[in-house]
N, C-alpha and C positions, 0 to 999 in steps of 0.2 A: 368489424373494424370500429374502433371507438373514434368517434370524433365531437369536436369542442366546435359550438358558434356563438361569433361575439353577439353581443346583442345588435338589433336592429339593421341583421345580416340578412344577405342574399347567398341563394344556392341554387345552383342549376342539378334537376335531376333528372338521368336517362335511363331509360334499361330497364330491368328487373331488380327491384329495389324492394326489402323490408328496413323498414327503421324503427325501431324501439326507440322511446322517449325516454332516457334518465334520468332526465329532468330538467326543468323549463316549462318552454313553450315555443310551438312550432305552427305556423299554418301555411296551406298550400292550397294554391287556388282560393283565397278567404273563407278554409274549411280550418279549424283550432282543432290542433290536440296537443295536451297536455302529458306531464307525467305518467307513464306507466301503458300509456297508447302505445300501439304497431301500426304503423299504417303499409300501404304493399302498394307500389309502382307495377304493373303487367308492361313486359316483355313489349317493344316497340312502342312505347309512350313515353313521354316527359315533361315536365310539371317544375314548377318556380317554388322555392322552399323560402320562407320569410321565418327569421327568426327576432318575434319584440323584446325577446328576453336572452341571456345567456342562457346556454344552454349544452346538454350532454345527448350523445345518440349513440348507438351502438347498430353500425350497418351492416345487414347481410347482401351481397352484391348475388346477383342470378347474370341471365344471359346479359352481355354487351351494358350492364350497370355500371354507372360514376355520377359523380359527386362532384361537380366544380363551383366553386366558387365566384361569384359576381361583384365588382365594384360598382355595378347602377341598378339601380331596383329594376325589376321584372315584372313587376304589373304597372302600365303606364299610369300616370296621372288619371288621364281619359277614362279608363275603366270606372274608377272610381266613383268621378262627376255622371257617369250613365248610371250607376246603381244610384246613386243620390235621386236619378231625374225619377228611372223609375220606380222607386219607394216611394213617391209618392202617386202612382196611377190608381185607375179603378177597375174591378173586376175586365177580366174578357183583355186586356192590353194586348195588342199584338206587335212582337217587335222583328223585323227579320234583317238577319245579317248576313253581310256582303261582301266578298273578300277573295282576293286570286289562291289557290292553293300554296300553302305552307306558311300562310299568314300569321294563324294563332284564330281561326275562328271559332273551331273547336273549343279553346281553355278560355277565349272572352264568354264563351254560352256558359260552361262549366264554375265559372268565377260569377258569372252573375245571378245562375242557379243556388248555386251558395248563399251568397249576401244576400240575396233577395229571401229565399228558405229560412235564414238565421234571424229576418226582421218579421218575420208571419206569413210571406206568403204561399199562397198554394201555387208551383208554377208546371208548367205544361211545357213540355218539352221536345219539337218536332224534327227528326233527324231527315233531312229531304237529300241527301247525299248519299246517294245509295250505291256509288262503288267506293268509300268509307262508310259507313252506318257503323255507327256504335248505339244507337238506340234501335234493336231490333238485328236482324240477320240484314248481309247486303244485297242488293234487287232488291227491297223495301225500303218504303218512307216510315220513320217509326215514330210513335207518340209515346214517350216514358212520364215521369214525373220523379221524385225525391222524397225520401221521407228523412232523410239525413244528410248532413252534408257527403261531399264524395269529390273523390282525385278526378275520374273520370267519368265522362259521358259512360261510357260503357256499364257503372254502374249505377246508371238511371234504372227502376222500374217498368221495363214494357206494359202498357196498357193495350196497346191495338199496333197494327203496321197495314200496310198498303202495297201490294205487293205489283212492282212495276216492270217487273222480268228480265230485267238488265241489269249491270254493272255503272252502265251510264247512259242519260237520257236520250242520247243521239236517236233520232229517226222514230220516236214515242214519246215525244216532249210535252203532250195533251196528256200523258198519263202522269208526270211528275207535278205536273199541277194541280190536275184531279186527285191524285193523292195528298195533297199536300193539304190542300182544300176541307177533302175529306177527313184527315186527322184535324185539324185546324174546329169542325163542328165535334169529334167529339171530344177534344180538350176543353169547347164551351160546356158538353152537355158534363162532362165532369168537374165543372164549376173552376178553373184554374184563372185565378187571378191574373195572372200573365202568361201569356204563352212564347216561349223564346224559339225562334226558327233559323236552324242552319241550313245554309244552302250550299250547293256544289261549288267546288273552285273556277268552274266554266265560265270565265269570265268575258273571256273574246271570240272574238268574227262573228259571223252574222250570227249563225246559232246559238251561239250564246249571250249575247244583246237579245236574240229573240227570248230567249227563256228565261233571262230573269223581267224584261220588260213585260211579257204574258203572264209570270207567276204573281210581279206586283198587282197588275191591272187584276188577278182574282180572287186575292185574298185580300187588297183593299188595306196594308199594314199601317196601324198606327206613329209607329216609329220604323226607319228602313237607318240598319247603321252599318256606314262604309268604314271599315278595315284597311289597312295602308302601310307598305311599305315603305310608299315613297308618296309625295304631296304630288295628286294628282291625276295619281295611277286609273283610277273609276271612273276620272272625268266623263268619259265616254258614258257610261251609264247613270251618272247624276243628270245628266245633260237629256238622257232620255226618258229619266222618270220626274223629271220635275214640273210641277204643274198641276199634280192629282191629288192634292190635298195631303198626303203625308208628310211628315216633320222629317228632316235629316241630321244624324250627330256623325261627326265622323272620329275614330277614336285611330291610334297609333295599334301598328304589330307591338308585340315585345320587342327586344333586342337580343332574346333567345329562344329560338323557335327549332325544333327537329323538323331539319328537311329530309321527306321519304321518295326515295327513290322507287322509279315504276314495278320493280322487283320487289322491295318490301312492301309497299300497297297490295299489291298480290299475296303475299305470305299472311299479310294483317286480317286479308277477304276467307281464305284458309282458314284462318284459327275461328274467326266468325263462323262461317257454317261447321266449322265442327262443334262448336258450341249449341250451334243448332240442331245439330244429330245427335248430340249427346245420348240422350234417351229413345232415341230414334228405333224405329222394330220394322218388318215388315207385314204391308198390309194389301188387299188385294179389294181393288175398289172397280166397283162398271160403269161404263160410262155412260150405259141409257138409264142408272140411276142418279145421276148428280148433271147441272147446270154444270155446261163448257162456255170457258172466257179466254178470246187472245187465240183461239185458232180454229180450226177447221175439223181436224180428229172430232169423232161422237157428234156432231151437230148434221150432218147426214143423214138419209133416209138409205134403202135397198134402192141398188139403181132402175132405174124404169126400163122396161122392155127395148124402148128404142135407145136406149144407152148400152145396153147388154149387146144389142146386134151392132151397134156400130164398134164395141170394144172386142168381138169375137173377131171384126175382120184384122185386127192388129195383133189380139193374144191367140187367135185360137180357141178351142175349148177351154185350157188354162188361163180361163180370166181372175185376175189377180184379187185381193181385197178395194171393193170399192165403194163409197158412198156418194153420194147425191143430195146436193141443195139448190135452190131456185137459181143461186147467183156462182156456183160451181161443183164441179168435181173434183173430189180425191180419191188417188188412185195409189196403193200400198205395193210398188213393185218389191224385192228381190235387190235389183240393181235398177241405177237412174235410166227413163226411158228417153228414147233421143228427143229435143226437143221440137223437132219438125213433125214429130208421131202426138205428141201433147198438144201442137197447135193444130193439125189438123182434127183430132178432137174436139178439142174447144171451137174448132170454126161449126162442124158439125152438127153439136149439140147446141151452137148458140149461149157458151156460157161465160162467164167475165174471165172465169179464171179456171187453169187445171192445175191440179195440188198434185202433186208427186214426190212421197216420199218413199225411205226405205225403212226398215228395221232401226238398222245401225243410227237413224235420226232421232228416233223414239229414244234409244236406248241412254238415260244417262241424261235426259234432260229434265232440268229444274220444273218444277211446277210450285203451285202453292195452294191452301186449301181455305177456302172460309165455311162458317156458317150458317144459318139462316138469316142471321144480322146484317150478312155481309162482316161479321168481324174473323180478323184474320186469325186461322190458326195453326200454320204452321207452312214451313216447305217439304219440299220430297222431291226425290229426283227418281226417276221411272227405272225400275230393272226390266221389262218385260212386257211384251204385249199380246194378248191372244188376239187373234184375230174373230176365233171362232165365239170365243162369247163377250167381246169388247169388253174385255178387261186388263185394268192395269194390274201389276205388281210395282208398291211403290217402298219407299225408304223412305219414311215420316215420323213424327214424333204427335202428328195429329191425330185427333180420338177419330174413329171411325164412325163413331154411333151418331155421331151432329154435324159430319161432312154433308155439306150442300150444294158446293160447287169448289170446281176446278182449273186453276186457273195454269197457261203456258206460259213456260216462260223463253226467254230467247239466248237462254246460255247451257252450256252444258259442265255439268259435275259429276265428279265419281265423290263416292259415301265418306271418301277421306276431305274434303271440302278443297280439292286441288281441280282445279279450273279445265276443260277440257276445249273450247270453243265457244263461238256463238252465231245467232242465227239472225238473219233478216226477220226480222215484227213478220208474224203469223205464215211462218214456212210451214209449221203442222199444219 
């Protein structure tokens, strides 16, 4: 589709979109391309088209793609005067942004990624929304950076991620921190002039006052900028972070923002880990050779003598897969055992907790793998478990030879990155 913009136009773009530049000049999210550029919209994004100059395009439209037209610019004033502020900071900045879902927090990180890259600087980029992540796979906090400008988050650079085993922080909210935290040191140890951090839409009730109020107190941000729909909206949580020495700006939503409904967040989490499996093979890893994180499975011993006699008078001679730690047992049935036979166990043996799973719980559940760094290298999701020589079979795209540890996660996925369940923090 040919199309003509007058100069010092506005355009709204959705969908799956290529646009060839005929000429002119175009920038989107204050990234410039010129004559003879393509640039490429993915499928469930959308992005503010500013035209300084007349200008020609020639669009190719993909899934659910258009083109409309705006009478009021699309990047607010506000935007702007926050890249002015931070062009001028100093190394290490840290800025974190605050904002109810479908705000625009996303393309304010992306726009100031931009401007800030195109005046020199090196920026660090922490994606803490990890049932959207577009820096990294989602269940991880990811750290990218930029070496050119870019439409989207998504085409940041991964450098490291945090793997937090969920789609969302609920009931593990010490690990969205600690992740966050964690990529936050090594954005410094990679020298990043600024580091810009998006946060989850979880804005209300307790839990979520709790978790941005705990995220502020530990990462200590130089600037915290509230996002707004409407004058007011954050009040609750300006009200709770003020007083700790950070500066506040508060900048405007767009006036055109794609809202995603709970079904397309889900399809957008899909395409993400298939991206993640891309190159994905299987591999067959044990578990008395790698550090376990986040559960119970492989951190056991053979059960002791008086665990075996008290478990014979419930199975019989068929006693099931079981291991043994100070503070519990897991026990690997077949089918779930009643829970009156699991608590008098545990009265028994004296221990905090009895683990009981099955098969079919193992089977299809997310994990993640680091290295001796602790740096993150990839997910997998479990095909299979032998009992006999405690080993997985997994679905990874991580090298085998510098695996160190392993971590559970609390969602289930099949290899096509289509969402099966999820689990209470350390059911394995």
């Amino acid at each position: 589709m040919y199309v003509e913009l007058d100069k010092d136009s506005w355009s709204f773009l959705s969908g799956e979109l290529w646009i060839e530049i005929l000429d002119g000049e175009i920038e989107v999210f204050g990234a410039k391309y010129s004559k003879g550029e393509t640039i490429y919209l993915p499928e469930h994004r959308a992005a503010p088209l500013y035209s300084p100059t007349k200008c020609k395009l020639n669009i190719t439209f993909g899934n659910e793609g258009f083109i409309s037209e705006s009478k009021d610019p699309l990047i607010p004033e506000s935007w702007n005067c926050l890249f002015s502020l931070l062009e001028k900071t100093n190394s290490g900045y840290k800025v974190m942004v605050i904002g109810n879902v479908d705000t625009g927090k996303t393309g304010l990180i992306t726009y100031l990624a931009n401007k800030l890259f195109l005046s020199g600087k090196k920026i660090g980029l922490i994606d803490a929304d990890t049932g959207q992540s577009d820096i990294g796979p989602p269940t991880t906090i990811g750290l990218g950076t930029i070496e050119h400008p870019i439409i989207h988050l998504s085409e940041a650079i991964l450098l490291d991620a945090f793997f937090v085993g969920n789609v969302t922080p609920a009931g593990i909210l010490q690990r969205s921190i600690i992740g966050t935290l964690e990529m936050i040191r090594r954005a410094i140890e990679y020298g990043m002039d600024i580091i810009l951090i998006d946060t989850t839409g979880w804005v209300c009730d307790r839990w979520g006052r709790e978790l941005k109020m705990l995220k502020y107190l530990a990462v200590h941000p130089d600037l915290v900028v509230f996002i707004e729909k409407r004058e007011d909206e954050l009040l609750h949580l300006k009200r709770a972070l003020e007083g700790y020495g950070a500066e506040f700006f508060h900048v405007e939503s767009p006036p055109r923002v794609k809202m995603r409904p709970r079904e397309e967040r889900r399809e957008i989490r899909a395409e993400m880990f298939r991206k993640e499996f891309e190159d994905a093979r299987e591999i067959v890893v044990s578990l008395d050779s790698l550090g376990v994180s986040y559960g119970f499975l492989g951190t056991g011993k053979e059960p002791s003598e008086t665990a075996l006699n008290i478990l014979s008078e419930f199975f019989g001679e068929d006693i099931p897969y079981v291991e043994e730690s100070e503070d519990a047992l897991l026990i690997l049935t077949d089918h779930k055992v009643h829970g009156s036979i699991l608590e008098e166990i545990r009265r028994r043996l004296n221990k905090r907790e009895i683990i009981n799973i099955t098969p079919n719980d193992i089977k299809h559940l997310l994990v993640a793998f680091t290295d001796f760094n602790g740096r993150f290298l990839g997910l997998g999701v479990i095909l299979d478990f032998d009992i006999k020589t405690k080993k997985l079979l997994v679905w990874t795209r991580a090298r085998l030879d510098i695996l160190a540890n392993i971590q559970f996660g609390h969602i289930k996925i099949n290899i096509n990155g289509e969402e099966e369940g999820k689990f209470n923090p350390w059911l394995i």
